[in-house]
C-alpha positions as CSV (number, residue, x, y, z in Angstrom):
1,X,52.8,-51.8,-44.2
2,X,49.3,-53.3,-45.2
3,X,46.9,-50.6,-46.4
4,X,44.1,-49.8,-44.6
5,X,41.0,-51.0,-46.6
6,X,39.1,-47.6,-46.1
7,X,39.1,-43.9,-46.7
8,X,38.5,-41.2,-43.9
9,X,36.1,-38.8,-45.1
10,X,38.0,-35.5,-43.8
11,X,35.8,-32.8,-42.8
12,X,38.8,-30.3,-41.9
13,X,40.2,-30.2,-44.7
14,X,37.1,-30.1,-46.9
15,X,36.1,-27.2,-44.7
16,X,39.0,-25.4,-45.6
17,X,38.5,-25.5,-49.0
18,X,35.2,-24.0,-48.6
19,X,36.5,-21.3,-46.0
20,X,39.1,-20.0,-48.5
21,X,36.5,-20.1,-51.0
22,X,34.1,-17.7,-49.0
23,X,36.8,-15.7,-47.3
24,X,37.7,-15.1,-51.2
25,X,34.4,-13.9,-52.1
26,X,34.0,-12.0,-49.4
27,X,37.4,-9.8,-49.7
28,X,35.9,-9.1,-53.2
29,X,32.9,-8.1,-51.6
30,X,34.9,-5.9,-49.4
31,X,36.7,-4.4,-52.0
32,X,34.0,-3.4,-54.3
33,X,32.2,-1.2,-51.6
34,X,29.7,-4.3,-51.0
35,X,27.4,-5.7,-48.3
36,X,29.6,-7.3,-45.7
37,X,27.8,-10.2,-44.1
38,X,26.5,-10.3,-41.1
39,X,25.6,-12.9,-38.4
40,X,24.1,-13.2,-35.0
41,X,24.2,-15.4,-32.7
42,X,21.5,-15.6,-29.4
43,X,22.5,-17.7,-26.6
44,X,20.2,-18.6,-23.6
45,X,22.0,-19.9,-20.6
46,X,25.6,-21.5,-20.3
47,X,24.8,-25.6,-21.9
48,X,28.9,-26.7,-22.3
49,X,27.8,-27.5,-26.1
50,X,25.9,-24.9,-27.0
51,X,28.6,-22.4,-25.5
52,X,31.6,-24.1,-27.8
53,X,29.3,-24.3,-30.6
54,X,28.7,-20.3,-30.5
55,X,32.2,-19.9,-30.1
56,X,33.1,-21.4,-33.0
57,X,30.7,-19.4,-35.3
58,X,32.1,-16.7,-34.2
59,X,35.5,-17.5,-34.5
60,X,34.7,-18.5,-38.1
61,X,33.0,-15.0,-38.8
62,X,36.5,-13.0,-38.1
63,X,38.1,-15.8,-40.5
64,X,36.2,-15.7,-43.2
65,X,35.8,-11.5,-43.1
66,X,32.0,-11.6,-41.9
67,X,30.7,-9.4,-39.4
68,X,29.5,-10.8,-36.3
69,X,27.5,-10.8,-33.2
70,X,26.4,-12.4,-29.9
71,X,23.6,-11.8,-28.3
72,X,23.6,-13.6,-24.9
73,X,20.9,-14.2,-22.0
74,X,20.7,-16.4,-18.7
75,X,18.9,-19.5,-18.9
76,X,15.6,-17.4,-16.8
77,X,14.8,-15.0,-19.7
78,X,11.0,-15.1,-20.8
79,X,9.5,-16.4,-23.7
80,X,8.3,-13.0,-24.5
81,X,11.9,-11.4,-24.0
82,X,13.5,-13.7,-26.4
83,X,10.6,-13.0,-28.9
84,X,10.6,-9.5,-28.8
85,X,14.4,-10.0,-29.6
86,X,14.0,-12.2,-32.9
87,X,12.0,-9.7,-34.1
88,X,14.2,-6.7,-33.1
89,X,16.8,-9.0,-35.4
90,X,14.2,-9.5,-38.2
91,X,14.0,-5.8,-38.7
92,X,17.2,-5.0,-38.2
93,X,18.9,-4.3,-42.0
94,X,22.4,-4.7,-41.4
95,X,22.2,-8.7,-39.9
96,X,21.9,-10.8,-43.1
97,X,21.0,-13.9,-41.0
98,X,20.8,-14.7,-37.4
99,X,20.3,-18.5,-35.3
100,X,18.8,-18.8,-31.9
101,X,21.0,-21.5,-30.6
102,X,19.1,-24.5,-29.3
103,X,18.4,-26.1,-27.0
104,X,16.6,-23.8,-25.3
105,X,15.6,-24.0,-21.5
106,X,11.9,-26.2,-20.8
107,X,10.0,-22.8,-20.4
108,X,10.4,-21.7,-23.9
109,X,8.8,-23.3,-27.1
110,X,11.5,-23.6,-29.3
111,X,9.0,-24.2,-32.6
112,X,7.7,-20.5,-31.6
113,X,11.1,-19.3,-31.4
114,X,11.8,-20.9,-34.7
115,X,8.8,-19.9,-36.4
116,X,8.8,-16.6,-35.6
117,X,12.4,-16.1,-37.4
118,X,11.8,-14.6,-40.6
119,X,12.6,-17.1,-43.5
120,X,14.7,-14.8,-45.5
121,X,17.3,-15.0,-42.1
122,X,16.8,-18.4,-41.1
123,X,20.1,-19.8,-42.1
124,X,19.8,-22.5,-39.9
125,X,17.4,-24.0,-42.0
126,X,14.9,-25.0,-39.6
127,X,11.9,-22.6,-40.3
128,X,9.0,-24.7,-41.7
129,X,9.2,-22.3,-45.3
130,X,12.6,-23.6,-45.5
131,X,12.0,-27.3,-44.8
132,X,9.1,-26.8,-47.4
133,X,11.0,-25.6,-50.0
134,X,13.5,-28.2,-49.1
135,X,11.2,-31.1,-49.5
136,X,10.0,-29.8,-52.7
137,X,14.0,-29.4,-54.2
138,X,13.6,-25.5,-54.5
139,X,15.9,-22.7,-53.4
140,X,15.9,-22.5,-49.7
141,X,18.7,-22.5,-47.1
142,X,19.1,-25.9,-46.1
143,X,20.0,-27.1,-42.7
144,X,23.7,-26.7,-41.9
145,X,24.7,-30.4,-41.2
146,X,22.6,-32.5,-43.9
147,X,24.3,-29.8,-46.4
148,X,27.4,-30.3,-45.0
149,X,27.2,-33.9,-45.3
150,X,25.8,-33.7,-48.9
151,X,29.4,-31.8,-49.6
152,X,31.7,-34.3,-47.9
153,X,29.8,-36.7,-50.8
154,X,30.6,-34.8,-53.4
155,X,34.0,-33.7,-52.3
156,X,35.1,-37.7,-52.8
157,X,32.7,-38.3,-55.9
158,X,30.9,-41.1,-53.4
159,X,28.0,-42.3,-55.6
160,X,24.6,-42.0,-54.5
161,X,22.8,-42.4,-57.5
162,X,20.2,-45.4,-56.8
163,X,22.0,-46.3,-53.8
164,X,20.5,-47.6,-50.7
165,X,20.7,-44.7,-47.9
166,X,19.6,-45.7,-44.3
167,X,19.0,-42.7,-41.9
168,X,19.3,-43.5,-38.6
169,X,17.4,-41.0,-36.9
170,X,14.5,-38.3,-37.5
171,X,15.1,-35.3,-36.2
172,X,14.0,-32.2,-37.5
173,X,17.8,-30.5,-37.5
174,X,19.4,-33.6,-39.3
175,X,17.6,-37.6,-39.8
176,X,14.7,-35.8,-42.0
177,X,16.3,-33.0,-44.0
178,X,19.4,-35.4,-45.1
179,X,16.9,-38.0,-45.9
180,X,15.1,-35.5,-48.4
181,X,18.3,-34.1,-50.0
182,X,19.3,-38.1,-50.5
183,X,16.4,-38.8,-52.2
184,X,16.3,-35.0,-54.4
185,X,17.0,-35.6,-58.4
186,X,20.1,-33.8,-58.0
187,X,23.9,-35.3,-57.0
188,X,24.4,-35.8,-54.1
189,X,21.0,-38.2,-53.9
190,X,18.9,-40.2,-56.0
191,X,19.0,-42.5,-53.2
192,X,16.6,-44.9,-51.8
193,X,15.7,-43.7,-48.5
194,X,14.9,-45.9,-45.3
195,X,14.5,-44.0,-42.4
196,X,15.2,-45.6,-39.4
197,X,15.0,-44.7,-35.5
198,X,14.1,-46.1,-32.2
199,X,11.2,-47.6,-32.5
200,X,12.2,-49.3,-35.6
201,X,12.4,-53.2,-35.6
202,X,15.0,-55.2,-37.3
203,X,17.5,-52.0,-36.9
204,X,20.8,-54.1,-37.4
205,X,18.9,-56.0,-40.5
206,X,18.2,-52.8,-42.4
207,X,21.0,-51.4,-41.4
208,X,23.2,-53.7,-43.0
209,X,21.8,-53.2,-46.1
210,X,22.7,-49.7,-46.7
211,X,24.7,-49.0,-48.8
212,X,25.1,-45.8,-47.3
213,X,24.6,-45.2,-43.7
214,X,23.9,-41.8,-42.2
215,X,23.7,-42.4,-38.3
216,X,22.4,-38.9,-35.9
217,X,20.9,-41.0,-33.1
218,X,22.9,-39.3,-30.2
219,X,23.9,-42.3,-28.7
220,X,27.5,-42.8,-28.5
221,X,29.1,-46.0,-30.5
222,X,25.6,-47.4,-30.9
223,X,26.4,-48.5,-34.4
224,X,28.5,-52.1,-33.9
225,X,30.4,-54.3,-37.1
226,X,27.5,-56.6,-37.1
227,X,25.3,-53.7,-38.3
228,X,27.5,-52.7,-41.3
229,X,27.6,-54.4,-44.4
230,X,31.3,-54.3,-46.4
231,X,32.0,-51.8,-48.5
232,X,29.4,-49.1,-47.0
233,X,29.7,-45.5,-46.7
234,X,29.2,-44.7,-43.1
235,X,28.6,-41.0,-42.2
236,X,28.8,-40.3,-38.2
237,X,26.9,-37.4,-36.9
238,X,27.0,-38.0,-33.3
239,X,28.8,-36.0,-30.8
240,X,28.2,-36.8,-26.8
241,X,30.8,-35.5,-24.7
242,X,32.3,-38.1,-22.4
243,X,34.2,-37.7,-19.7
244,X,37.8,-38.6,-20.3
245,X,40.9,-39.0,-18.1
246,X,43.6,-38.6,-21.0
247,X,42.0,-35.2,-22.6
248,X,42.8,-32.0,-21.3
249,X,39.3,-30.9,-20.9
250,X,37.8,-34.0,-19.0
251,X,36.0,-35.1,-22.0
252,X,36.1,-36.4,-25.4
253,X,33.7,-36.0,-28.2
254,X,32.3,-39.4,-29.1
255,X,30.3,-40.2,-32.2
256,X,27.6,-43.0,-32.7
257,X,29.3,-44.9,-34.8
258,X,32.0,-47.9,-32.8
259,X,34.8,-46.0,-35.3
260,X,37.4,-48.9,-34.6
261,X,35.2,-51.9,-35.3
262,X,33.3,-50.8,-38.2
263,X,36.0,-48.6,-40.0
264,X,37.8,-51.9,-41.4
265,X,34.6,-52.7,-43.2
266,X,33.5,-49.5,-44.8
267,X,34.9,-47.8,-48.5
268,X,34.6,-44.5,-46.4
269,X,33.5,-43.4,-43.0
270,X,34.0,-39.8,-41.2
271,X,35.9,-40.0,-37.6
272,X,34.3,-37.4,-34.9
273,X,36.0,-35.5,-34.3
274,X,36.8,-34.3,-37.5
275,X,34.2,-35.4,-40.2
276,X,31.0,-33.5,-40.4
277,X,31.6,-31.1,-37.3
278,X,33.5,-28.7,-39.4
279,X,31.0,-29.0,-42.2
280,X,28.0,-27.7,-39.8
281,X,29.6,-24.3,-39.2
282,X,31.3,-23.9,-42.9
283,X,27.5,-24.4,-44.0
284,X,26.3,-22.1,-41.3
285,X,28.8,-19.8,-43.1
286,X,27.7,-20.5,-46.8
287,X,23.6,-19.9,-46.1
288,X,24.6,-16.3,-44.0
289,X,26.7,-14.8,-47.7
290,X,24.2,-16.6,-49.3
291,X,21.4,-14.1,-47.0
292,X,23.9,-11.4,-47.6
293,X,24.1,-11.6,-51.5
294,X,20.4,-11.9,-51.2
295,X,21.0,-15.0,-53.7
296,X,17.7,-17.2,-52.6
297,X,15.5,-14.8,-51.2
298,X,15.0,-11.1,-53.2
């Protein structure tokens, strides 16, 4: 049987790893009398996605040992509601961290919600102290899928060091965070950082140059052979639910990277589902013991 030419970048099992580790930790925690972390979840309205997602954080707090709640409201609660709740959370001593699952309905400003998370909870990442510390390589907890990539790297010893990273895609929850931790002085990074997106010209050109492609576009198998040069790492964020008639659910999780086609050319490339899905909510995971430990914020 011919070997295939390229590695899968396994996100499962990776994830394990890091689950044992925490649920490890924790049990220590547990046993010495300490602080048992403690996450919250809000979630506005019923978005298929969004409703999974939660359900998966959760899932993962009874795994790993964490305490763990949800907070839920319909789609027609008030900015001011949901406000009056993040800082109800802020002050509230016994939640180490806490998310506001986006998106969130068109009548709410999600950069108000997210800004008026205190910091020291924000173990999604996203509040601007965070990114700010992140773009400056100090201690801050960094948004849950560029870290999670930034594992999967290391996990398989890929070499970054003055490699040529393309980002396609800058988004403030993935295309510019992993872009700065690519190019920090620190393994994973001390890449070269192009980042690309849809109004770029020449995509498939600079594309196939990289010699490690990071793709969080959103659009499902957007990324073709042509656009792929041999030997590349390819890293697939997407996930678009598609309806399917052979899955159980009536859909199938669909990345943004043509898996088939451009797998034979790559030294390593994550599948979806699979690859950096699990990594998301194992990094979710890491910034709330993190919070807990009070290990980057006194």
């Amino acid at each position: 049987m011919e070997e295939q030419p390229f590695k899968i970048i396994d996100g499962k099992t990776v994830a394990a790893k890091i689950k044992k580790e925490i649920a490890e930790e924790v049990a220590q925690i547990r046993k010495h009398g300490g602080k048992i972390p403690h996450l919250a979840a809000v979630l506005v309205g019923h978005d298929g996605g969004s409703e999974t997602y939660v359900a998966n954080k959760v899932h993962t707090c009874e795994e790993l040992g964490f305490k763990s709640s949800l907070i839920r409201y319909e789609k027609e609660v008030t900015e001011k509601e949901l406000l009056d709740k993040v800082e109800e959370l802020n002050n509230n001593d016994d939640i180490d961290g806490f998310i506001v699952q986006l998106p969130l309905p068109e009548h709410i400003s999600s950069q108000k919600v997210i800004e008026a998370i205190d910091y020291r909870k924000d173990v999604d990442g996203f509040h601007p102290i965070n990114v700010g510390r992140l773009s400056l390589g100090l201690p801050c907890f960094k948004s849950a899928t560029p870290a999670g990539i930034a594992e999967l790297l290391k996990y398989y010893a890929i070499e970054t060091k003055g490699k040529h990273c393309v980002v396609l895609g800058r988004s403030n929850i993935v295309g510019k965070p992993v872009a700065m931790l690519m190019m920090q002085k620190v393994y994973p990074g001390d890449c070269t950082v192009t980042i690309c997106h849809s109004r770029s010209e020449n995509l498939k050109e600079m594309c196939s140059k990289a010699d490690i492609l990071i793709v969080a576009l959103g659009t499902p198998e957007f990324v073709k052979a042509e656009m792929v040069k041999d030997g590349a790492v390819v890293v697939d964020v997407g996930t678009t639910r598609l309806p399917s008639s052979v899955t159980k659910s009536g859909y199938k999780l669909t990345g943004d990277v043509a898996f088939h086609e451009v797998a034979p050319k790559c030294s390593y490339i994550t599948p979806v589902p699979g690859g950096v899905g699990p990594m998301t909510i194992v990094s979710l995971m890491r910034n709330t013991l993190l919070a807990a430990k009070k290990e980057i914020y006194k």
